[in-house]
N, C-alpha and C positions, 0 to 999 in steps of 0.2 A: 574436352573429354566429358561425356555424361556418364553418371554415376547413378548404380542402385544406393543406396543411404540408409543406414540404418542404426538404433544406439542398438548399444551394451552398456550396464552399468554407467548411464547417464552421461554416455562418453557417445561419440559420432563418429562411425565408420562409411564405408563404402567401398564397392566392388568396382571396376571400369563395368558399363554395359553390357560390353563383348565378351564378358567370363562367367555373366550370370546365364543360365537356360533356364529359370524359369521361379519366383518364387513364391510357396505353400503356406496355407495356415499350418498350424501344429500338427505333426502327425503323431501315430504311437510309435516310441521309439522304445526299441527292446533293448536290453542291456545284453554286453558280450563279456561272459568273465577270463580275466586278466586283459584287457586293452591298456592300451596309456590312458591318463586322464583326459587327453583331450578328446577322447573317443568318448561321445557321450553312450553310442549305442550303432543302431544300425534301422533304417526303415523302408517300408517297402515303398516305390517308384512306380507305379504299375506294372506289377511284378518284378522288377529290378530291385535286387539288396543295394541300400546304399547307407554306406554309412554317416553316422550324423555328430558333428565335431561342436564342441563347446571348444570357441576360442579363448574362454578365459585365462587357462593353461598357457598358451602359446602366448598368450600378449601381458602378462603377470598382471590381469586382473582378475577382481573375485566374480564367481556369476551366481545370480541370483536365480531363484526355485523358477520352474517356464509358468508364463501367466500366462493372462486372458486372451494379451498383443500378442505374446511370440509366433514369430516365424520362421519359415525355413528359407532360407538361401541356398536353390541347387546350384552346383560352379561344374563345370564342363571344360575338359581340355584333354589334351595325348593322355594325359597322366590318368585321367580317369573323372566320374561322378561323384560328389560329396555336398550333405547338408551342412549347411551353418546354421546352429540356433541364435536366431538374435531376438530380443529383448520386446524390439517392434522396428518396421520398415518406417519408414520416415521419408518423405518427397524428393525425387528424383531431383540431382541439380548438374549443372553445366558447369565446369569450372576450366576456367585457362591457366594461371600461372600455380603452378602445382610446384613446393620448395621440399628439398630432402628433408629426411626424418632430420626432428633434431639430434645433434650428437650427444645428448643427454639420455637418450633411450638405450636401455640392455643390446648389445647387438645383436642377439639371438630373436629380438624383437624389432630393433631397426632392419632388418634383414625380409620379415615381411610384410613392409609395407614400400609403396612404392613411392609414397611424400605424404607431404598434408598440405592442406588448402585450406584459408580461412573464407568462411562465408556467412553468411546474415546471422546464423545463427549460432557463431562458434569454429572453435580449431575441428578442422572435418579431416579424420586419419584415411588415408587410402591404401588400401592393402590389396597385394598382388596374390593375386588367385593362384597364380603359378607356383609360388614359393609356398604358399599353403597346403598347395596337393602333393608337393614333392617334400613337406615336413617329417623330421627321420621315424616317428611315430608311423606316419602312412605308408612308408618305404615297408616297414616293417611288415604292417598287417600283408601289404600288396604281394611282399616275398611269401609268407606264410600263404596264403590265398590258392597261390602258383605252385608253390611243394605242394 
């Protein structure tokens, strides 16, 4: 499976490949009042609103202020377009034997990722794209959106 790769809070994530379209330096991202926390805001796509998620919320870590590295991670599926701010992109890797979350993670947190994989430089978390655009936060905005 190849993987985009990227920290958060000195931690290793990554997308599959196939769920990323495409990813940006920092954009301006406008703040939306009342959203959930993980809704950092919303920015524009080439004219497309999309909105832009701080995973910290969803995965019970803290996130720190967007610096010089951050970037966007756009993720694409039936469900819709959404930014991920991450910390900084980090080099694409290959990985085969990919092991369930461990049973020591929150479920609400085991639930979006799809395993981990250790590699040269550490436990690398893999998280499903899927389960993060269908998070009850995003259902929510999506229903509102549609009314």
């Amino acid at each position: 499976m190849r993987l985009v790769c990227f920290e958060l809070q000195h931690q290793q994530f990554a997308f599959p490949i196939d769920s990323v379209r495409e990813t940006l330096s920092m954009q301006p991202i406008t703040r939306v009042f009342l959203t959930p926390p993980c809704v950092a805001g919303v920015f524009s796509l080439r004219g497309e609103i999309v909105p832009a998620l701080d995973l910290g919320p969803l995965l019970a870590i803290s996130r720190r202020q967007i610096g010089d590295d951050s970037k966007i991670v756009v993720l694409k599926n039936a469900l819709g377009t959404v930014g991920v701010i991450v910390d900084r992109l980090l080099d694409q890797q290959r990985v085969e034997d990919i092991q369930p979350p461990p049973p020591s993670l929150a479920p609400e947190v085991a639930m979006l990722l799809k395993g981990v994989a250790t590699v040269e430089t550490g436990l690398l978390r893999i998280l499903d794209a899927s389960a993060i655009l269908d998070v009850e936060a995003l259902r929510a905005l999506r229903k509102e959106a549609a009314g």
